[in-house]
C-alpha positions as CSV (number, residue, x, y, z in Angstrom):
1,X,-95.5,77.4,60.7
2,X,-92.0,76.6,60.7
3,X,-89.7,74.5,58.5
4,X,-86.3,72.8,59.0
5,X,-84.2,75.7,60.6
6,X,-86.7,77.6,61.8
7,X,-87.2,79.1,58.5
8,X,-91.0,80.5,58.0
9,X,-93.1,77.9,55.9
10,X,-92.8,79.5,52.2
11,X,-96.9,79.3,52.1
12,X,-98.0,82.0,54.0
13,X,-95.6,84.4,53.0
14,X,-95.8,83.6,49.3
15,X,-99.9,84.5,50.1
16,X,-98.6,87.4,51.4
17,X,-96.6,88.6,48.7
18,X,-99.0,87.4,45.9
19,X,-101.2,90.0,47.7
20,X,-98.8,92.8,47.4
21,X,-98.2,91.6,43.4
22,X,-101.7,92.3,43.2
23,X,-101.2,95.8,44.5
24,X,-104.0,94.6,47.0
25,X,-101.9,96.5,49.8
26,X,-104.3,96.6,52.7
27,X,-104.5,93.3,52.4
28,X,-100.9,92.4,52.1
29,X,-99.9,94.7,55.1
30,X,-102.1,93.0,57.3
31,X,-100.6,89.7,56.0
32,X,-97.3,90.6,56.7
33,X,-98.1,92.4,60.2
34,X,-99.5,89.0,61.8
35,X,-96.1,87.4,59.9
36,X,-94.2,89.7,61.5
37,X,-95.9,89.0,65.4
38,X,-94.8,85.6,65.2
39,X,-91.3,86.0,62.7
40,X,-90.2,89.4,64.0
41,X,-86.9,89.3,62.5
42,X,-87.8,87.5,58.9
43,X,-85.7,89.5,56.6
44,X,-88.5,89.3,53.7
45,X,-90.9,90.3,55.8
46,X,-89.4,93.6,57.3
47,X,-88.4,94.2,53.7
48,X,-92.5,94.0,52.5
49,X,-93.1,95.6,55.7
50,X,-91.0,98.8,54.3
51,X,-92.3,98.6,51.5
52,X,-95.6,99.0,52.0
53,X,-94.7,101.4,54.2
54,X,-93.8,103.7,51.8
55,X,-96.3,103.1,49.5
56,X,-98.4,104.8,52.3
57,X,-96.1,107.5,52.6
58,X,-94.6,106.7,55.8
59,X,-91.3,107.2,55.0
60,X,-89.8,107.0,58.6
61,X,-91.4,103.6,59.7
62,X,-90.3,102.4,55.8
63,X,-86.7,103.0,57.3
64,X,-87.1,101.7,60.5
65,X,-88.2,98.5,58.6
66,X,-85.6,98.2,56.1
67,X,-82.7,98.9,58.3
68,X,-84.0,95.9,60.6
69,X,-83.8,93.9,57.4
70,X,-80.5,95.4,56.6
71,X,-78.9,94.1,59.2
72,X,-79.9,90.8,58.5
73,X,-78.9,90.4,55.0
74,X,-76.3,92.9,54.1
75,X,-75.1,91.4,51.0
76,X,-78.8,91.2,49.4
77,X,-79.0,93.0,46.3
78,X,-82.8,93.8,46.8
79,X,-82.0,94.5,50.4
80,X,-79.5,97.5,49.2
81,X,-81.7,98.7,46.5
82,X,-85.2,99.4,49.2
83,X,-82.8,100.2,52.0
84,X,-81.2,102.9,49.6
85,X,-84.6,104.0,48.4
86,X,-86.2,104.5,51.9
87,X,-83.1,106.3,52.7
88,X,-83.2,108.7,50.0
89,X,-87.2,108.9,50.4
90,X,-86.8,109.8,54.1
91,X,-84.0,112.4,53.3
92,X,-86.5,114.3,51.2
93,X,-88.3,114.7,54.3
94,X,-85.9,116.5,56.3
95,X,-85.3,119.5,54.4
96,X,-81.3,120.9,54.1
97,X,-80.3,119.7,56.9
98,X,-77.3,117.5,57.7
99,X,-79.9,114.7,58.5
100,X,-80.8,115.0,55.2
101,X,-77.4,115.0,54.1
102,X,-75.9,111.7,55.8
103,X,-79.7,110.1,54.8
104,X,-78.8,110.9,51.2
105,X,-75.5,109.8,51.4
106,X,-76.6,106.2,52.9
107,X,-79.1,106.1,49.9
108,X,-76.7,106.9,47.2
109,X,-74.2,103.9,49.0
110,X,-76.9,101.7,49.1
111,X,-78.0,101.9,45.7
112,X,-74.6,101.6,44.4
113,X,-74.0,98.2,46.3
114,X,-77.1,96.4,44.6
115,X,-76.0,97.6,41.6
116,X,-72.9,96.3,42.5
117,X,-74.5,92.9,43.5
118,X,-76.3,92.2,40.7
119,X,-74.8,94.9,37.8
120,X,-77.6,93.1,35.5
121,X,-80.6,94.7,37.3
122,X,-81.7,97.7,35.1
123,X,-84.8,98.8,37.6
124,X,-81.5,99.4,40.2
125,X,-79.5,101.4,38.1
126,X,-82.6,103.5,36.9
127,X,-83.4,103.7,40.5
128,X,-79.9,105.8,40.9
129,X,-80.7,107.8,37.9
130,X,-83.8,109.0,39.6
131,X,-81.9,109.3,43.2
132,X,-78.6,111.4,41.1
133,X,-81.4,113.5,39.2
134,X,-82.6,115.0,43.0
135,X,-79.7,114.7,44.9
136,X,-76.5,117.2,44.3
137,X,-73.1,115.7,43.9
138,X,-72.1,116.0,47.5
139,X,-75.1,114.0,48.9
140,X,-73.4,111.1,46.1
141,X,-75.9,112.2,43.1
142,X,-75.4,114.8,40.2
143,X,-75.7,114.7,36.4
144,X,-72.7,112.9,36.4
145,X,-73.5,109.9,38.2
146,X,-76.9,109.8,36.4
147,X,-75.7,109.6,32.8
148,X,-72.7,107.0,33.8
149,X,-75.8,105.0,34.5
150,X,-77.9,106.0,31.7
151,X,-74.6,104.7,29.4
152,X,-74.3,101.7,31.6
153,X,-78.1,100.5,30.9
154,X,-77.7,101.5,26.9
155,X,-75.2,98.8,26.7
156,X,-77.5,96.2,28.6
157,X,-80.3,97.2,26.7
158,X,-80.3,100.0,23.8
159,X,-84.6,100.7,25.0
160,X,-84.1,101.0,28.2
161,X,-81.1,103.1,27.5
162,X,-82.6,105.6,25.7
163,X,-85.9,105.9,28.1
164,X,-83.1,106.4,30.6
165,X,-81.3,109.3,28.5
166,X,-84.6,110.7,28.3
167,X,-85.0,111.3,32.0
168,X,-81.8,113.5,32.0
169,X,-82.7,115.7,29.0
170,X,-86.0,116.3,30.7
171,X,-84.0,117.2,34.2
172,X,-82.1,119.0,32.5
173,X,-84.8,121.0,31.2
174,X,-84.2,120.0,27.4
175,X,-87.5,119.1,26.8
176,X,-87.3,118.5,22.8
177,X,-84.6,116.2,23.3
178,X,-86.3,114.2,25.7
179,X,-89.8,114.0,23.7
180,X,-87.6,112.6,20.8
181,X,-86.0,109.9,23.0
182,X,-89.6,108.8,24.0
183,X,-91.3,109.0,20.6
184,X,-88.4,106.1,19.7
185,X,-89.3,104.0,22.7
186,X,-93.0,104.3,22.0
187,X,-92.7,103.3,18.3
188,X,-91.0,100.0,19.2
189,X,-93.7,100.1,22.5
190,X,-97.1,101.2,21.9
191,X,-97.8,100.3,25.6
192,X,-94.7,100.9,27.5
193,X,-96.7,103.1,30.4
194,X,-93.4,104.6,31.4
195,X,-92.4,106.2,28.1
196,X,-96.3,107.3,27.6
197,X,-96.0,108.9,31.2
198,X,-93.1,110.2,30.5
199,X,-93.8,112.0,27.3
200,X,-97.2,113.0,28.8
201,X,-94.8,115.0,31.6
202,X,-92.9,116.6,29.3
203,X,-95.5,117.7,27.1
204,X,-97.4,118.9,30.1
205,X,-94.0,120.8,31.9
206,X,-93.3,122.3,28.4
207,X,-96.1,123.1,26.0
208,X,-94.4,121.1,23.6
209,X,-97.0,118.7,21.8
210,X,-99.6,119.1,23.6
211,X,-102.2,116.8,21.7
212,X,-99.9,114.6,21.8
213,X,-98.9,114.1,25.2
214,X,-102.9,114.1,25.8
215,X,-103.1,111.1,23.9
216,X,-100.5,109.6,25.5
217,X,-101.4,110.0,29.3
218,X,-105.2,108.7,28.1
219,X,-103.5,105.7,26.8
220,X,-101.8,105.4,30.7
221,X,-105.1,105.6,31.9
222,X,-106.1,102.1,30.2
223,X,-103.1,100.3,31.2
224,X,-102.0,98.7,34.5
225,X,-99.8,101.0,36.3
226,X,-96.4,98.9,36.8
227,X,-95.1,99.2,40.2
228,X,-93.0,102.6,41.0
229,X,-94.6,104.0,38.0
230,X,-96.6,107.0,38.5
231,X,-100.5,106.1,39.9
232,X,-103.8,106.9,38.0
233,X,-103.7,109.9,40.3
234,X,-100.9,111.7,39.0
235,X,-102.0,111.0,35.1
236,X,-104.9,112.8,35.5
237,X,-103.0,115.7,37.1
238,X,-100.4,116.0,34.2
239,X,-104.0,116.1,32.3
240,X,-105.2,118.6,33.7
241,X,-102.0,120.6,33.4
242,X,-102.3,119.9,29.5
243,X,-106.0,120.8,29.6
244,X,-105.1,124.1,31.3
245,X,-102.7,124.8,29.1
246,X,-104.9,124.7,26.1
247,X,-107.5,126.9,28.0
248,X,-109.7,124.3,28.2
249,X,-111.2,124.8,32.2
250,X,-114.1,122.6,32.7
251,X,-111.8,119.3,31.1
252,X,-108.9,120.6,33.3
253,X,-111.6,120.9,36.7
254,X,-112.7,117.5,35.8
255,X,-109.1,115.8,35.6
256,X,-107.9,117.5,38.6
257,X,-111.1,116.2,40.7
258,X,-110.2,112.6,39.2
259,X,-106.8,112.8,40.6
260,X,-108.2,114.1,44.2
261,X,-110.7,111.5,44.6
262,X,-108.1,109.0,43.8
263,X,-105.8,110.2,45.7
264,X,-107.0,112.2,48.4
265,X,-104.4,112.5,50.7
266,X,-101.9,113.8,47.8
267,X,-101.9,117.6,49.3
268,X,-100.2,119.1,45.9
269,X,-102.9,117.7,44.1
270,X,-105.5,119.0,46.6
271,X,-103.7,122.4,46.6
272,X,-103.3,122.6,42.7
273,X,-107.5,122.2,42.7
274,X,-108.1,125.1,45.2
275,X,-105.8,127.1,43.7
276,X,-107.1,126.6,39.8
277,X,-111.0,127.6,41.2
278,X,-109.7,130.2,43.0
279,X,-107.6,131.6,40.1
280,X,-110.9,131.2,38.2
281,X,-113.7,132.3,40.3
């Protein structure tokens, strides 16, 4: 129903978007799909709408979403952040092509505005670290811009800080410095699932402390996943990785046909299992 202004009543949509806390996302998109029928342009519904869109993997209808919502509220700090994010997300899809290029561009612009709008907002400025890590410097990314941001959130918060510095030394293929990083964070943060993810990666990309970085990603495995963390899924596919590393097959078969059947439609997953029995058979 509506309110004074024709603002949308704050129930509904608050149902809506307990649903999507809840990670209940079927759910929530259908909630937000009849909100959207009868408030097409409700800014904080388009921006749930592209949301879950690309939590679905639909990157071009998470755009179409967020750019509607955009337009709405330009100076929203969340607004820039997902619009960015959708922007980069949908540029990955494209290839090298100049697409790709202006997409990237308008992500990395984005990003930097709701950093800009709200400077406090650490989960924005890791968001560009993550966008600078896979983006060169002339699509507004690069080393450069990542560890300005990395400093920036060590000053905010010395944790956060160095999980961020820890990112970089693992993209830049310093895997010992990054393991140390994460060792720090985890002392201070038994259950910080981003840091025992994290160190799980490196451990499975490297070789480096392998038992370890088992324990680690088994720790994930009993914790929540925090939103824009890596899924279930993708734990059980850095264990596998370990598991094949330490020559261990049948435990590495198992974790990979964990991560398929909880994520099915995750073709490098899929493709990583036919390939490892075929390398075997």
């Amino acid at each position: 129903m509506l309110v004074g202004g024709g603002e949308l009543s704050a129930t509904p949509l608050d149902d809506a978007m307990e649903l999507f806390a809840e990670r209940r996302y079927a759910e929530a998109e259908e909630a937000f799909t009849q909100l959207e029928q009868e408030f097409p342009d409700h800014p904080q519904v388009l921006l749930y709408l592209g949301k879950l869109a690309a939590k679905r993997h639909d990157q071009k209808t998470s755009l179409q979403y967020l750019d509607r919502a955009m337009e709405l509220r330009p100076n929203d700090a969340e607004m820039n952040f997902e619009h960015g994010a959708a922007c980069g997300q949908y540029a990955a899809t494209l290839g090298t092509s100049f697409s790709a290029l202006s997409h990237a561009r308008r992500a990395s612009k984005a990003i930097l505005r709701a950093i800009e709008l709200d400077p406090s907002n650490l989960s924005y400025r890791q968001g560009m670290i993550g966008f600078s890590l896979n983006a060169p410097a002339i699509a507004g990314g690069g080393y450069k811009r990542a560890k300005a941001q990395a400093d920036a959130i060590a000053k905010i918060n010395p944790t956060q800080g160095a999980y961020a510095h820890a990112g970089i030394h693992r993209a830049q293929g310093d895997h010992g410095a990054a393991l140390k990083s994460l060792d720090a964070l985890i002392a201070i943060s038994p259950d910080n699932y981003h840091a025992l993810f994290n160190f799980g990666r490196c451990a499975a990309e490297s070789g480096e402390r392998l038992e370890e970085g088992l324990v680690h990603l088994q720790t994930c495995l009993t914790l929540p996943a925090p939103d824009r963390a890596a899924p279930p899924a993708e734990v059980w596919w850095k264990i596998a990785t370990i598991k094949k590393r330490q020559n261990d097959r049948d435990a590495a078969i198992h974790a990979l046909e964990q991560a398929v059947a909880l994520a099915p439609t995750h073709r490098h997953i899929a493709d990583d299992l036919k390939r490892f029995l075929a390398e075997e058979s």
